[in-house]
C-alpha positions as CSV (number, residue, x, y, z in Angstrom):
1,X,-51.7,46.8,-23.6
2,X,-51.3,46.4,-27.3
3,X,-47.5,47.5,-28.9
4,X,-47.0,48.4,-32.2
5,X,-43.5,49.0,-33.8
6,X,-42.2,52.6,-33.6
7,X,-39.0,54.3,-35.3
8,X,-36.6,55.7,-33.0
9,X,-33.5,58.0,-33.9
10,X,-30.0,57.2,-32.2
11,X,-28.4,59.8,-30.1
12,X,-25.3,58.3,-31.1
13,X,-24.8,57.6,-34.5
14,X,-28.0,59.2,-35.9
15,X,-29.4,56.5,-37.4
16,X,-33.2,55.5,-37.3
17,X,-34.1,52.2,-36.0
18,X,-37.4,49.9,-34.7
19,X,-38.2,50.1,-31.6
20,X,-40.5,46.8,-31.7
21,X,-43.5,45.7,-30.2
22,X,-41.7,42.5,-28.6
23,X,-38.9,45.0,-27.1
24,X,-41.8,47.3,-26.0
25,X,-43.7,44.6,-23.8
26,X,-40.4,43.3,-22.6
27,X,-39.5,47.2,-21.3
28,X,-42.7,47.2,-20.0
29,X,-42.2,44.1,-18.5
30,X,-39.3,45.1,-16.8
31,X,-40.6,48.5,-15.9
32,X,-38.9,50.4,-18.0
33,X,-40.3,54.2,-18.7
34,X,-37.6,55.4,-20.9
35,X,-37.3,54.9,-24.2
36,X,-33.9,53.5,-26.0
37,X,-31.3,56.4,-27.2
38,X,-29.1,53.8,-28.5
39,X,-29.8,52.0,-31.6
40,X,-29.0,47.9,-31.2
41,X,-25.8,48.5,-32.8
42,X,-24.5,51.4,-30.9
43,X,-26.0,49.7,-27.9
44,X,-23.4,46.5,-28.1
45,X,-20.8,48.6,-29.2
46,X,-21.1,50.7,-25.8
47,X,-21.0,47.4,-23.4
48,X,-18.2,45.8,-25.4
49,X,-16.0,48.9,-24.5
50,X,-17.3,48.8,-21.1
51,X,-18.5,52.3,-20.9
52,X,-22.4,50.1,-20.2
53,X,-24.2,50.7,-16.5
54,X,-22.5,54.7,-16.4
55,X,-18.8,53.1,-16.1
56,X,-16.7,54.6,-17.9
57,X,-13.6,52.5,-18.9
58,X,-10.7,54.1,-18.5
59,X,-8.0,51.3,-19.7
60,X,-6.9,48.3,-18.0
61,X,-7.9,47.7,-14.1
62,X,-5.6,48.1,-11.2
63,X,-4.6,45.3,-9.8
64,X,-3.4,44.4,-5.9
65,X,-0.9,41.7,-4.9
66,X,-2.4,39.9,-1.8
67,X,-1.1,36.7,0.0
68,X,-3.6,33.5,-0.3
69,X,-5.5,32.4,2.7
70,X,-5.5,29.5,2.0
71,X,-2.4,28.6,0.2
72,X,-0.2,31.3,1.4
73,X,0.2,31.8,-2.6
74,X,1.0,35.3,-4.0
75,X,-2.4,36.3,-5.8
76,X,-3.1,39.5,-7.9
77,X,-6.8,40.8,-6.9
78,X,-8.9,43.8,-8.5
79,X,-9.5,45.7,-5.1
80,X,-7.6,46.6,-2.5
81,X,-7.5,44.1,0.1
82,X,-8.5,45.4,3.7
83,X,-7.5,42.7,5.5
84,X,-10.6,42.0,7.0
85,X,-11.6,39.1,4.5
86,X,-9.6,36.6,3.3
87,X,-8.3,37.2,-0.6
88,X,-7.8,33.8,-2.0
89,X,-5.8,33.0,-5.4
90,X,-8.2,32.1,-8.6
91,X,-7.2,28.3,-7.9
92,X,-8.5,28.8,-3.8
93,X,-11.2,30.8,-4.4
94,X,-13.0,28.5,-6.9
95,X,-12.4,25.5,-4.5
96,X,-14.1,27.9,-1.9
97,X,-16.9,28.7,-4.4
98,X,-17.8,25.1,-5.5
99,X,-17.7,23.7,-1.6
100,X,-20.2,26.8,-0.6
101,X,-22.1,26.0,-3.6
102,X,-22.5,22.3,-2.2
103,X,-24.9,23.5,0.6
């Protein structure tokens, strides 16, 4: 399939922008069927806020005080722990990751 460069209009700013051929195969690629709304610019202005993949971001994240498994450590986590999983502090958990990373 050939691509050839097309003008698009963002739905946020207004401004026109190039849709080009190289982002065309890559969408196709990727099986994509929708075209951009966003121009490049509005496009990284949207994921630096967080408000990219329909999550919205509304200010900092809630975090939960949990107790190390494997330190016994006081850690601060962004969930809620269950208790059916261990929670492990940042220095535990990367231990944990780079042993499992081993095998």
């Amino acid at each position: 399939m050939s691509f050839t460069d097309k003008t698009l209009n963002c739905r946020e700013c207004g401004k026109d922008f190039t849709f080009t051929a190289g982002e065309q195969e890559f969408h196709a690629e990727k099986g994509f069927t929708n075209l951009p709304g966003r121009c490049p610019s509005c496009r990284a202005q949207r994921k630096a806020s967080g408000g990219f993949g329909g999550r919205r971001s509304s200010g900092p994240r809630e975090m939960h005080v949990a107790i190390c498994a494997e330190c016994g450590r006081e850690a601060e986590v962004p969930f809620a722990p269950s208790g059916e999983k261990p929670v492990y502090c940042s220095d535990c958990f990367k231990k944990q990751r780079s042993q499992s990373s081993r095998w």
